[in-house]
C-alpha positions as CSV (number, residue, x, y, z in Angstrom):
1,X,0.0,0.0,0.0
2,X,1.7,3.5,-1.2
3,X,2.8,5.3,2.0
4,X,0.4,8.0,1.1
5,X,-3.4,6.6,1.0
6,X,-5.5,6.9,-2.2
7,X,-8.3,9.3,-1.4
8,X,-11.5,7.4,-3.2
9,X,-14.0,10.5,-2.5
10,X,-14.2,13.6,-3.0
11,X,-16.4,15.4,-0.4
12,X,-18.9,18.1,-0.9
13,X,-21.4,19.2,1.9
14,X,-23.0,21.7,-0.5
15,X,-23.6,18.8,-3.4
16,X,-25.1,16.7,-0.7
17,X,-27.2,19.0,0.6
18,X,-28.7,20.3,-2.5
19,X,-28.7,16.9,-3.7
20,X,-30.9,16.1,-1.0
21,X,-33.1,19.6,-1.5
22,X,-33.6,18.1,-5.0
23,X,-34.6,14.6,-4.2
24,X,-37.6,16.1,-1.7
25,X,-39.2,17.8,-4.7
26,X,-40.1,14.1,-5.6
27,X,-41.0,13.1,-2.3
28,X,-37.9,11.4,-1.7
29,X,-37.0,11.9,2.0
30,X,-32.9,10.4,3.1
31,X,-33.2,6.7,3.8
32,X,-31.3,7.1,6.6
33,X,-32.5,9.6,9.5
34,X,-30.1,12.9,9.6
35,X,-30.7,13.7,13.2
36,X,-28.9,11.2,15.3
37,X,-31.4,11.1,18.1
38,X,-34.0,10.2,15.4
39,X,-31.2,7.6,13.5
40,X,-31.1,6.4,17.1
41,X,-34.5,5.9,17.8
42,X,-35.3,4.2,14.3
43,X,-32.4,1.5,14.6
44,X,-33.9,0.5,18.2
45,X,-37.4,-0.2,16.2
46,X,-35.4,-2.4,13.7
47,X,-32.7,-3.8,16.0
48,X,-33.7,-6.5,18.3
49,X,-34.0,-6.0,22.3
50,X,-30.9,-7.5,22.8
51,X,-29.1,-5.9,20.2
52,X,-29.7,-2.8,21.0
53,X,-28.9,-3.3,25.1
54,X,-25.5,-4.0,23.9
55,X,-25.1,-1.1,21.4
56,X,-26.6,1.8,23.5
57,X,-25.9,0.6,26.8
58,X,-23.3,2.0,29.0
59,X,-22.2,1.3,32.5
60,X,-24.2,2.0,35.7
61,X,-26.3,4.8,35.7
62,X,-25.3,5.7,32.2
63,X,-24.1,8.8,33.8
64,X,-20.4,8.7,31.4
65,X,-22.5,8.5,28.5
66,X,-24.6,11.2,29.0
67,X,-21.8,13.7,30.5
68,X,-20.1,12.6,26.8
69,X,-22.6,14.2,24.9
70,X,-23.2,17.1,27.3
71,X,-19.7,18.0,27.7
72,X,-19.6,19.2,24.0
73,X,-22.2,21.6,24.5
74,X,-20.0,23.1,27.5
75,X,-18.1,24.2,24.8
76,X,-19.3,27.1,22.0
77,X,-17.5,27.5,18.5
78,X,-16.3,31.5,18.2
79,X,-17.2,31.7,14.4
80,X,-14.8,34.2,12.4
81,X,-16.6,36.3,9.7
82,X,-15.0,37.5,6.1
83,X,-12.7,34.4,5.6
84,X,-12.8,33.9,1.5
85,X,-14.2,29.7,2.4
86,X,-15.1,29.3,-1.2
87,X,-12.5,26.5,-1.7
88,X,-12.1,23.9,1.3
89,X,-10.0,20.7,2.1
90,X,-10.8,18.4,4.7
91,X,-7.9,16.3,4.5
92,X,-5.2,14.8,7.0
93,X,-2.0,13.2,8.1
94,X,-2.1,10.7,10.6
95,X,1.1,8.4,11.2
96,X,2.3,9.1,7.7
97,X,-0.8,8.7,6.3
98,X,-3.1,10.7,4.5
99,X,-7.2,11.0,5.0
100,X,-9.6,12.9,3.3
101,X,-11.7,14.0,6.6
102,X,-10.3,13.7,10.0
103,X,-12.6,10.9,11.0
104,X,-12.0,6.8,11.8
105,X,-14.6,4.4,12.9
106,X,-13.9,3.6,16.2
107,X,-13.7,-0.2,17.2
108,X,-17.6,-2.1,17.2
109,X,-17.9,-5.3,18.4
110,X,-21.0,-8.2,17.5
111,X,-21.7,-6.3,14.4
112,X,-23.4,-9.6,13.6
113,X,-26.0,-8.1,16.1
114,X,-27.2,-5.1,13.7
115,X,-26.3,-6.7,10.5
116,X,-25.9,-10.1,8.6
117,X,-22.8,-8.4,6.7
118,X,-21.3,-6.8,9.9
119,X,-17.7,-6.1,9.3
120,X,-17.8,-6.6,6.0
121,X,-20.7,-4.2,5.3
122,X,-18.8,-1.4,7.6
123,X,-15.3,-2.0,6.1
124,X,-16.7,-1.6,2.1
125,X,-18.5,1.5,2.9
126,X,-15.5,3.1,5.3
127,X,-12.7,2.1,2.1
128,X,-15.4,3.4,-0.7
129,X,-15.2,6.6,1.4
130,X,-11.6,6.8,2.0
131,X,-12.3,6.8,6.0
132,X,-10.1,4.1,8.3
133,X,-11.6,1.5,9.6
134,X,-10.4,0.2,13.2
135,X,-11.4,-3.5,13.0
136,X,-12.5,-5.1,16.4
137,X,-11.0,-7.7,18.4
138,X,-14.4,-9.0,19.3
139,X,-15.4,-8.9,15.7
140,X,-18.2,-10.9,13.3
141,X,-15.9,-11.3,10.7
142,X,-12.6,-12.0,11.0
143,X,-9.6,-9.3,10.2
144,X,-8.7,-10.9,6.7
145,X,-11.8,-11.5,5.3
146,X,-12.7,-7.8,6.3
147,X,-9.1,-6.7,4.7
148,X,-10.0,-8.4,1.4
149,X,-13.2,-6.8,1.0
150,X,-11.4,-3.2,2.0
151,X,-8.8,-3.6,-1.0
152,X,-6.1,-0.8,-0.4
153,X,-9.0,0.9,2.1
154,X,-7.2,2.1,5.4
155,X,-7.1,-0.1,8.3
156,X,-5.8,-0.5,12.2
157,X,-6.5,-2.7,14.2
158,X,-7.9,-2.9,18.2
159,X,-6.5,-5.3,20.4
160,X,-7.7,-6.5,23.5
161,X,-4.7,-7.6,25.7
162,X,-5.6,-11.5,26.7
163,X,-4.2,-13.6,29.7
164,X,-2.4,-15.5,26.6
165,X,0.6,-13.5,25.2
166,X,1.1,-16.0,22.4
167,X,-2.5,-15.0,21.5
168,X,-1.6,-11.5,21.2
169,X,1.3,-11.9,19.4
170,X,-0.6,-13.9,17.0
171,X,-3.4,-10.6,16.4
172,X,-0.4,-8.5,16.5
173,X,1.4,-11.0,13.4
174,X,-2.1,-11.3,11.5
175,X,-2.7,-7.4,11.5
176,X,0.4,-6.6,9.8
177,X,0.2,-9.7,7.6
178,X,-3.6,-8.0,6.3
179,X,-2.8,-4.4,5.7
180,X,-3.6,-3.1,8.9
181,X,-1.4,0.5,9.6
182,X,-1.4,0.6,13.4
183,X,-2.4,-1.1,16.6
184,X,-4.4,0.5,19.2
185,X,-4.5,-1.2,22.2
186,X,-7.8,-0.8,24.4
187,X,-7.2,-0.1,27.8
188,X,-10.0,0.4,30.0
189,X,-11.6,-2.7,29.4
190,X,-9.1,-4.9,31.3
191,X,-12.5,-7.0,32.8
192,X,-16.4,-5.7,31.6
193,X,-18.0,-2.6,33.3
194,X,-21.6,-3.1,35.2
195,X,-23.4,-3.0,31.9
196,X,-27.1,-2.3,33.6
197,X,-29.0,-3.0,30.1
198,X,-27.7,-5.9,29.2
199,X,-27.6,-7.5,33.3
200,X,-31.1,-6.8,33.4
201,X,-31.4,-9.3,30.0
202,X,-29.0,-11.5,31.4
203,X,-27.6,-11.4,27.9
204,X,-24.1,-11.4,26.8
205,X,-23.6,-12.1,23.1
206,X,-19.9,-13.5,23.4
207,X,-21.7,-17.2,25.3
208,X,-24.0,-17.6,21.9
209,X,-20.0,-17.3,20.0
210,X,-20.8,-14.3,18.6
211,X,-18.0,-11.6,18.4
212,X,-15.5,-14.1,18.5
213,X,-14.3,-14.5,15.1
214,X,-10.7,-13.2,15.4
215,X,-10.1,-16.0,18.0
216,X,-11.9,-18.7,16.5
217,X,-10.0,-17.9,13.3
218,X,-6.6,-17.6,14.7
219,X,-3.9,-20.5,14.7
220,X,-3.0,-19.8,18.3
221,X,-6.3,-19.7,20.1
222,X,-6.9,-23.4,18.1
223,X,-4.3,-24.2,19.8
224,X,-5.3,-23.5,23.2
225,X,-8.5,-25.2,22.6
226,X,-6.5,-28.5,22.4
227,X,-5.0,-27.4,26.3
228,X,-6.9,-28.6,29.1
229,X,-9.6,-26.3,30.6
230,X,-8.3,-24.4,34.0
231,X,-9.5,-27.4,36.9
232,X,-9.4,-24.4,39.2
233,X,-11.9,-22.5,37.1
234,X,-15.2,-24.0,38.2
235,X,-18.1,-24.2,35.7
236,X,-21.8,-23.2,36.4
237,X,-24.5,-25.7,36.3
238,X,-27.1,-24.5,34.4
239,X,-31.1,-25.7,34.0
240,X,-31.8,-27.5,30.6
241,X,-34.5,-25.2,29.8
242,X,-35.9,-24.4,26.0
243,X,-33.9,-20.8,26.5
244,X,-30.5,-23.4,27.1
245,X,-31.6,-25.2,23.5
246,X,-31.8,-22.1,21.7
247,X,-28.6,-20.9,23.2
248,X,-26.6,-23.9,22.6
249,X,-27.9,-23.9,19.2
250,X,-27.0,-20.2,18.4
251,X,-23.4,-21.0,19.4
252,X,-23.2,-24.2,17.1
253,X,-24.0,-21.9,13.8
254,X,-21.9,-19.6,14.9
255,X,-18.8,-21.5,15.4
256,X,-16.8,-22.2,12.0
257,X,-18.1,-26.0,10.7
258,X,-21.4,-28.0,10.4
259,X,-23.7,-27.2,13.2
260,X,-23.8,-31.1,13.4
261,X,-20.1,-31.7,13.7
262,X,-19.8,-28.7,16.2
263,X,-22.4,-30.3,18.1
264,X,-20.4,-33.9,18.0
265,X,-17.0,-32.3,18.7
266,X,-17.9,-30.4,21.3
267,X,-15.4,-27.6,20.4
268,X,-17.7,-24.5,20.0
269,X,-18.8,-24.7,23.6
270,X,-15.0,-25.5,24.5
271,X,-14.2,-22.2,22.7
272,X,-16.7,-19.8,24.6
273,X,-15.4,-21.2,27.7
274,X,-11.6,-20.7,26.9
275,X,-12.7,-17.2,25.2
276,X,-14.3,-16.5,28.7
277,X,-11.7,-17.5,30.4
278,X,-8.8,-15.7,28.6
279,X,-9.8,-12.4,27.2
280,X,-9.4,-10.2,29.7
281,X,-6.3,-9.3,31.5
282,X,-6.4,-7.4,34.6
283,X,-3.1,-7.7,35.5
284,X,-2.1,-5.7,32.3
285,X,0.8,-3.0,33.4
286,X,3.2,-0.2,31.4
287,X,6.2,-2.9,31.5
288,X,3.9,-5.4,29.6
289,X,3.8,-2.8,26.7
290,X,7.2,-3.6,25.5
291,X,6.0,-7.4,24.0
292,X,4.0,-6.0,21.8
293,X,6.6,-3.6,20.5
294,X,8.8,-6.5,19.7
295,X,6.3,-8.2,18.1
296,X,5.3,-5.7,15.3
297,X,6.9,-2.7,13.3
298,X,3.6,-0.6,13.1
299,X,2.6,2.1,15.2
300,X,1.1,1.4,18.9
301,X,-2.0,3.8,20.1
302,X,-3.2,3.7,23.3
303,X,-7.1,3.8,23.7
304,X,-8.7,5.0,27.1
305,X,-6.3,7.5,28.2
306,X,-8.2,10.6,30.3
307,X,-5.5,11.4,32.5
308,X,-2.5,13.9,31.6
309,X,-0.3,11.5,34.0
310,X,-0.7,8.3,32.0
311,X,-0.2,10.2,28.7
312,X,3.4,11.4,30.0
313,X,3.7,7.6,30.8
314,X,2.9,6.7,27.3
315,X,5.5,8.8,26.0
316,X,8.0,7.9,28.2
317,X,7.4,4.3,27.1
318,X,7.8,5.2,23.3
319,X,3.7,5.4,22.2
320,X,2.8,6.3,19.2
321,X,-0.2,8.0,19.6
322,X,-3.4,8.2,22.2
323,X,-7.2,8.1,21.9
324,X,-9.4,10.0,24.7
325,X,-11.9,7.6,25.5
326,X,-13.5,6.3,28.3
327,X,-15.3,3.8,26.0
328,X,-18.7,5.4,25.4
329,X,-19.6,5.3,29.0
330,X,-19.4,1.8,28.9
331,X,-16.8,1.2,31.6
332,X,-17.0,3.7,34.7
333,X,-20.0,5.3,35.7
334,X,-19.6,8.9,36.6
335,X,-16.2,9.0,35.0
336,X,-15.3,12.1,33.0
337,X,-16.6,12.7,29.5
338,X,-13.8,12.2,27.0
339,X,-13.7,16.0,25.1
340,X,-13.3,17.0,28.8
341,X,-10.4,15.4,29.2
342,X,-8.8,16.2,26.2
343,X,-7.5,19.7,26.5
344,X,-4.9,18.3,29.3
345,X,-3.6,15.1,27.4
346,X,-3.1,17.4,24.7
347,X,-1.2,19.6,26.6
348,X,1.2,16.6,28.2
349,X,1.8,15.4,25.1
350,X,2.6,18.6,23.7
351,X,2.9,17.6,20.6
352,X,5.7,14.9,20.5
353,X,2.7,12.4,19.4
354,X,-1.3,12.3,17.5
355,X,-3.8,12.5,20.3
356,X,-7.2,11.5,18.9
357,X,-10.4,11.0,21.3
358,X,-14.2,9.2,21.0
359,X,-16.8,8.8,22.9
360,X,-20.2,11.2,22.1
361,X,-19.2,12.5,18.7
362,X,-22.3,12.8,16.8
363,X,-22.3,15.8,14.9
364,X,-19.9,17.8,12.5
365,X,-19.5,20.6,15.6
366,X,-18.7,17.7,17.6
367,X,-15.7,17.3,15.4
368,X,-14.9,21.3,15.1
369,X,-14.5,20.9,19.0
370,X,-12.4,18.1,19.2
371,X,-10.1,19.3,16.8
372,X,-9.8,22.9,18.4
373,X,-9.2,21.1,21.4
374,X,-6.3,19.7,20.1
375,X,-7.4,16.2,18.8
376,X,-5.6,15.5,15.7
377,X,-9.1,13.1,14.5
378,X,-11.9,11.6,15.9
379,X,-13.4,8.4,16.0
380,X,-17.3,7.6,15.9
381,X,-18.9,4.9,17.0
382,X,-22.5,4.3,17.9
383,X,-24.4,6.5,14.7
384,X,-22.4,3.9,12.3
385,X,-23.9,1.3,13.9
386,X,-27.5,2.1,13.7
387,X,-26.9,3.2,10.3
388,X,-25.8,-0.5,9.8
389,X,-29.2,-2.0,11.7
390,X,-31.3,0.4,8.9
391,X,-29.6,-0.1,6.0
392,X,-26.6,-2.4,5.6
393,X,-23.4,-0.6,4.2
394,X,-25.6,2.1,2.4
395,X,-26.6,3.1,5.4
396,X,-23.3,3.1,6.4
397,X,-21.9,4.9,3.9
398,X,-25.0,7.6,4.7
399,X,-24.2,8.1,8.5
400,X,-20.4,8.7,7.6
401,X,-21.0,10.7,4.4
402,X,-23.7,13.0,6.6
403,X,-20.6,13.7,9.5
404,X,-18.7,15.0,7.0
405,X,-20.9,17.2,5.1
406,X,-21.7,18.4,8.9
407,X,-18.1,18.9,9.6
408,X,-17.3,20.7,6.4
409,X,-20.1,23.2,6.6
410,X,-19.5,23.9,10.6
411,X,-15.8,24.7,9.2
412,X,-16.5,26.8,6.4
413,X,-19.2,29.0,8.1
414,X,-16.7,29.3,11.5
415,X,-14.3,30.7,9.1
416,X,-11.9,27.6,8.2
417,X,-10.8,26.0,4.9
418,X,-8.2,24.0,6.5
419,X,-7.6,21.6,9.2
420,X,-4.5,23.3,10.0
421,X,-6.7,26.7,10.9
422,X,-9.3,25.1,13.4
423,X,-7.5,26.2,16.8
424,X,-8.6,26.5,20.3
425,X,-9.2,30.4,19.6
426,X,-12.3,29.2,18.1
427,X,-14.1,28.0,20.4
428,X,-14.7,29.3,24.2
429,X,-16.0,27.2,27.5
């Protein structure tokens, strides 16, 4: 892949919106819903109970979540007035490569959960745009197939740190080996947060073997299955109920084989209960940082970073880059929203290294913000996702293509026809 990305669209914000002027004289209103509390609201219709738990939900009192999306409005964009904004460019370097909008989608797990095509659909419609992709660790689909379907589209990877180094290694080896351009490693997820929605459904999509296709698809993790299970890990007895069939079965066509010879084998139960067992790491520390750095050549991003202390620590052992995020709420209740913390990481970094954030972006002035904060991009997360439960990649490619046109006319009529001129003089607390 050339060092410099191919940029496969060319965005307007005023084509699109006339475009979509145009279409209403026919009656034709956008498939997909502009406002994202409406996209939201539409996707919970079509999305099943459980499905939507998992997406939306956040951690405790859903207190993070909300403070994400509120903190944004604690901030105001200073607009500058007689700026000649007739020509614009939205365009980016990030770790030596070049984007056409300074937007990723941030890491999704159980895509399978919204859509059939998961991955794949989000992947395709992220490369026809240009924008990177960050593939999940706790993906639908695993990272190759999703690679081969992107062609030369831009791709990093998330890892989740297991008990299992070999296993790491193994996603750090495969990344590389599909195209992938960096590795950000999530941090705040160490063991799950109290996930209210999805406790009250006692429902957790990883025992039905869904969202565990990089592990199921990797040589190493086959290779642990062969190991015997943990004697001191004790396993739950469980009523045979009709719920327990229709569990069981679930996990059976989700596993890679026949449903029949899964059933025989016994080896799609064995991996849930080895996946169970080994993703998480809460023992993770800085000095277990430097493994991965002799595993791959590509960049290393941290992801979860709110405090200026850790980001000095991330520098001092040789990061690459950080993401503000506390995980969409997901993790800590009450913790502090992510564009609240970004102003000081920025400033510890000062510089030396990219410092992107997520969590609540969901609007082109979102974006401003972040950026005049200091961000270098953004990730977003959730709006993709329901754009996925509506409509597949197209609607997608519609969420992604609407945050940019946002983003591009919140620049132009604050004065900016660069990303280089959005600076924290533009916008005030």
């Amino acid at each position: 892949m050339p060092e410099e990305a191919i940029l496969k669209a060319k965005f307007s914000a005023l084509e699109r919106q006339k475009n979509i002027y145009l279409a209403g004289i026919s009656g034709q209103r956008p498939a997909i819903p502009i406002h994202p509390d409406e996209l939201e609201r539409q996707a919970k219709e079509k999305m099943t109970q459980e499905a939507f738990a998992y997406v939306a939900g956040s951690a405790g009192l859903e207190r993070t979540a909300f403070q994400n999306r509120e903190g944004f409005g604690r901030w105001q964009i200073v607009p500058r007035m007689l700026r000649d904004v007739s020509q614009c460019d939205l365009s980016t370097e990030l770790l030596g490569m070049k984007i056409p909008a300074p937007i990723l989608t941030a890491p999704i797990g159980v895509l399978e959960m919204a859509h059939p095509k998961a991955d794949l659909a989000v992947g395709r419609a992220a490369a026809t745009l240009g924008i990177p992709m960050i593939f999940s660790n706790q993906a639908s689909v695993p990272m190759e197939k999703v690679a081969e379907a992107m062609e030369d589209g831009l791709r990093w990877f998330q890892l989740y740190w297991s008990k299992s180094n070999d296993l790491v290694a193994s996603f750090a080896h495969r990344a590389e080996a599909c195209g992938c351009r960096a590795i950000v490693i999530t941090l705040d997820t160490t063991m799950l947060g109290w996930r209210t929605r999805d406790l009250e459904m006692a429902y957790l999509p990883f025992l039905r073997g869904k969202g565990i296709a990089q592990y199921t698809s990797d040589p190493v993790f086959q290779r642990l299955l062969d190991e015997p299970d943990d004697a001191s890990t004790p396993q739950p007895k469980r009523r045979l109920t009709w719920d327990t069939i229709v569990s069981l079965s679930e996990l059976l066509r989700a596993y890679p084989g026949g449903w029949f010879g899964n059933l025989r084998s016994g080896r799609a139960l064995k991996a849930v209960r080895k996946f169970i067992n080994i993703y998480t790491n809460p023992s993770l520390n800085w000095n277990d940082l430097a493994f991965l750095r002799q595993q791959t050549k590509l960049p290393i991003l941290l992801k979860g970073i709110v405090h200026a202390d850790d980001a000095r620590l991330a520098l001092d052992h040789g990061i690459d880059g950080l993401i503000v995020s506390n995980h969409g709420g997901r993790q800590v209740d009450g913790a502090i929203s992510a564009i609240e913390a970004l102003p000081n990481v920025v400033a510890a970094v000062n510089g030396q290294i990219p410092v992107l954030m997520d969590s609540g972006i969901r609007s082109g002035a979102d974006v401003f913000k972040a950026l005049a904060l200091g961000a270098k991009a953004v990730c977003v997360g959730r709006p993709y996702v329901y754009g996925l439960a509506l409509n597949g990649e197209a609607g997608v490619r519609e969420v992604l293509e609407n945050l940019v046109a946002d983003f591009e006319l919140t620049m132009r009529l604050s004065g900016c026809c660069s990303i280089s001129e959005i600076s924290s003089e533009m916008v005030s607390r």
